[in-house]
C-alpha positions as CSV (number, residue, x, y, z in Angstrom):
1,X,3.3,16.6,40.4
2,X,2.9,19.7,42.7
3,X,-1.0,21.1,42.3
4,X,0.7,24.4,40.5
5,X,2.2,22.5,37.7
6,X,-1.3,20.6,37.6
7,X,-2.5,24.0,37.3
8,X,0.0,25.3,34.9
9,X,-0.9,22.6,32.8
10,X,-4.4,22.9,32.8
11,X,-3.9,26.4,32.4
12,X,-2.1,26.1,28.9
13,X,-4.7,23.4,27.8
14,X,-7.8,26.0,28.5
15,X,-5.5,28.2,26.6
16,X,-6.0,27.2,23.3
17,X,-8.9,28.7,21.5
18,X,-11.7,26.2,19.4
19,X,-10.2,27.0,16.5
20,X,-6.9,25.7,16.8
21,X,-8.3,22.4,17.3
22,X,-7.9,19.7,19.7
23,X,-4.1,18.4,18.2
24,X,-3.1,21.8,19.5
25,X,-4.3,21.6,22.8
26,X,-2.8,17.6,22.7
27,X,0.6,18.9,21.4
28,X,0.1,21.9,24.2
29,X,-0.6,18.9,27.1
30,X,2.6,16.9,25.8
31,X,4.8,20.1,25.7
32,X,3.7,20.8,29.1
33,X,3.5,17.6,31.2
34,X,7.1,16.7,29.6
35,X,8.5,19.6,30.7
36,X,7.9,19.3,34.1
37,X,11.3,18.7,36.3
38,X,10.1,15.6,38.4
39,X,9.5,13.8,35.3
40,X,13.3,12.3,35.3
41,X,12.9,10.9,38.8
42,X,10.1,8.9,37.6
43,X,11.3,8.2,34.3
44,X,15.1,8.6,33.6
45,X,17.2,10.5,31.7
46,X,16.1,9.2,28.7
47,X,12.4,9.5,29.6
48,X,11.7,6.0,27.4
49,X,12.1,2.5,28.4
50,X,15.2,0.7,28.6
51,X,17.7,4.0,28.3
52,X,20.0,4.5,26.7
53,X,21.1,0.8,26.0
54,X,18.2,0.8,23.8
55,X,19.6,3.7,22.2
56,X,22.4,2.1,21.5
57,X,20.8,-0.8,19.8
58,X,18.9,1.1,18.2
59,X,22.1,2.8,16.8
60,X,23.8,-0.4,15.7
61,X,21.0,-1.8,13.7
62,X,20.7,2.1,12.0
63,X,24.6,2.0,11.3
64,X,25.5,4.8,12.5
65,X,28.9,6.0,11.4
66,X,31.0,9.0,11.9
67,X,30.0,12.2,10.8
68,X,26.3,11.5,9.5
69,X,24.0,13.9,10.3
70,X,21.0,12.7,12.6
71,X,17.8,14.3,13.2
72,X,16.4,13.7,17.1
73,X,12.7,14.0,16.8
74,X,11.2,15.0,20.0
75,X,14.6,15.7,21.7
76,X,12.9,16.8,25.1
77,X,16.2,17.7,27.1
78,X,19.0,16.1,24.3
79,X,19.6,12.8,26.1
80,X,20.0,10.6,22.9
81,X,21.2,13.5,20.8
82,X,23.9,14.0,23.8
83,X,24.5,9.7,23.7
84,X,24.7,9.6,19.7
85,X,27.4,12.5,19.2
86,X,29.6,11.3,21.7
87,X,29.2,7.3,21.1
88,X,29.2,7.5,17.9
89,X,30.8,10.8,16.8
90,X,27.6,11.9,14.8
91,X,26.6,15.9,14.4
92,X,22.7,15.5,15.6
93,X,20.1,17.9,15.6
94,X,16.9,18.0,17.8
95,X,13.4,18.8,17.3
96,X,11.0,19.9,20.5
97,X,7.8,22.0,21.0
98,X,9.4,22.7,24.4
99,X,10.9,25.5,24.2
100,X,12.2,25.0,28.2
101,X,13.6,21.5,26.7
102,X,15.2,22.6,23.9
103,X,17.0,25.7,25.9
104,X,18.1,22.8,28.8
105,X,19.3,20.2,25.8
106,X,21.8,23.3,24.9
107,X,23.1,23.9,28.0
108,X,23.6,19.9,28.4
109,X,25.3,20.1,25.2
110,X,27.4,23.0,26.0
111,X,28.5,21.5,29.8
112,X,29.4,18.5,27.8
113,X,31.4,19.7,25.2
114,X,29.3,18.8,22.7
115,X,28.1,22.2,21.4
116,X,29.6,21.7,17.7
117,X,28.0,18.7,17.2
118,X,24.1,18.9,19.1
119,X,22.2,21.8,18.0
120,X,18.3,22.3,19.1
121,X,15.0,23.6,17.1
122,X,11.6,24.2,18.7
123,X,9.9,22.3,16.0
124,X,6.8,20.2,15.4
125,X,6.9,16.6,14.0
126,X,4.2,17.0,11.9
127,X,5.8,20.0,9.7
128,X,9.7,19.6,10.6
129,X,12.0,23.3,10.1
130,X,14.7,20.6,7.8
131,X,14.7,20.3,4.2
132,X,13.7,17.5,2.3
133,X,16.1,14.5,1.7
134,X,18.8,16.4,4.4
135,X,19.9,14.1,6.6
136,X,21.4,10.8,7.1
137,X,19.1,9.3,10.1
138,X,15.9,10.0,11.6
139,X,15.4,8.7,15.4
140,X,12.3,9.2,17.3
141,X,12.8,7.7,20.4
142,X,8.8,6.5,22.2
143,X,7.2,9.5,20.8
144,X,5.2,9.1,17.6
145,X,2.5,7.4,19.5
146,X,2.2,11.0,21.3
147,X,2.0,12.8,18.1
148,X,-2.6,13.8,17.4
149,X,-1.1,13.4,13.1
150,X,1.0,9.6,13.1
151,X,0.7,9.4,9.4
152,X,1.9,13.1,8.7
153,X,4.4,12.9,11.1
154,X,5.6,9.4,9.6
155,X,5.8,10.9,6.2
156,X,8.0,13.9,7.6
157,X,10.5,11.5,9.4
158,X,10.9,10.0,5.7
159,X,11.0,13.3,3.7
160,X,13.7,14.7,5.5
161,X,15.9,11.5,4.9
162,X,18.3,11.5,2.3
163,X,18.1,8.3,-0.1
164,X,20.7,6.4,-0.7
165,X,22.5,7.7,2.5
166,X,24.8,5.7,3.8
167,X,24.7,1.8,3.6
168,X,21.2,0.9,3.8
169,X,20.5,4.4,2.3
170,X,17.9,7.1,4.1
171,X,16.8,5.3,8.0
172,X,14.4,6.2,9.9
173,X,14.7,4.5,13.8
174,X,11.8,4.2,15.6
175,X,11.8,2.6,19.3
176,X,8.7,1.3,21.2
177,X,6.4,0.2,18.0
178,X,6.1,-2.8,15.9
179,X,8.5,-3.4,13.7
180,X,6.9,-2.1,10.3
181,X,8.9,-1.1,7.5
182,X,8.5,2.1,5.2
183,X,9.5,1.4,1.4
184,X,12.8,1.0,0.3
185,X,15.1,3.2,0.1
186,X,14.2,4.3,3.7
187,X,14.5,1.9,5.8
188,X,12.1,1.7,9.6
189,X,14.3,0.3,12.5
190,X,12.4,-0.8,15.6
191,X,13.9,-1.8,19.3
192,X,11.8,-2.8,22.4
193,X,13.1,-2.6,25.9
């Protein structure tokens, strides 16, 4: 990382006023460091471990079918949502505070073909811009640990799915954290690379 994106960085965290609190000026750091362009030559594409191949797993064990609606929570530049509407034929929709991200995930989508079926919000995970009991999956790919409110974040990944979805009703997939399980009817996936 150059010294000017250090600075940039620093820069957005001084930003932030007492009064919004430190989650803001942790939400600003996240927004900021995963937004910097170096960030897939150490890390991938897919910017968690494993790739994509532990997206797909992660996919079978949701089930997955054609046509479900899936909500990408922290969709940085649309990686997965890009994988999961072309493997599996899914209309996704990503979340990001980044707004850069979320503007790159659309042109992806668009130089992919993929436009009709991956759309992007600037959104927070801890009050998500999708109605209650809306979609068919939730995945949140090695991001909740990055989120300053886990339990209100948890509880909006599970609002927004619809019970009784599908086969094993509402899902919320989670990669990269034990393998706990929210109450039936949603159901809490978990894959380690």
């Amino acid at each position: 990382m150059s010294s000017a994106q250090l600075e940039s960085v620093a820069s957005q965290v001084r930003s932030l006023t007492l009064a919004e609190g430190e989650a803001q000026a942790v939400k600003a750091c996240c927004v900021a460091v995963w937004g910097i362009d170096l960030l897939p030559l150490l890390l991938g594409a897919s910017y968690h471990p494993g790739g994509l191949e532990v997206t797909g797993r992660l996919a079978e064990l949701m089930g997955l079918t054609r046509g479900e609606v899936v909500l990408d929570v922290a969709s940085g530049i649309g990686t997965t949502a890009l994988f999961l509407a072309s493997m599996y034929h899914v209309r996704v929709v990503g979340v990001d505070m980044g707004v850069s991200q979320c503007g790159r995930a659309m042109r992806r989508a668009s130089s992919a073909g993929l436009s009709s079926r991956v759309s992007v919000v600037v959104g927070d995970a801890e009050r998500l811009p999708v109605s209650d009991d809306s979609l068919d999956a939730v995945v949140c790919e090695c991001a909740l640990c990055t989120f300053p409110d886990k339990p209100t974040a948890a509880r909006e990944l599970a609002r927004v799915v619809r019970p009784g979805a599908g086969r094993c009703g509402g899902r919320v997939g989670r990669e990269g954290t034990s393998g706990s399980r929210a109450p039936e009817p949603r159901r809490a996936h978990s894959v380690s690379g």
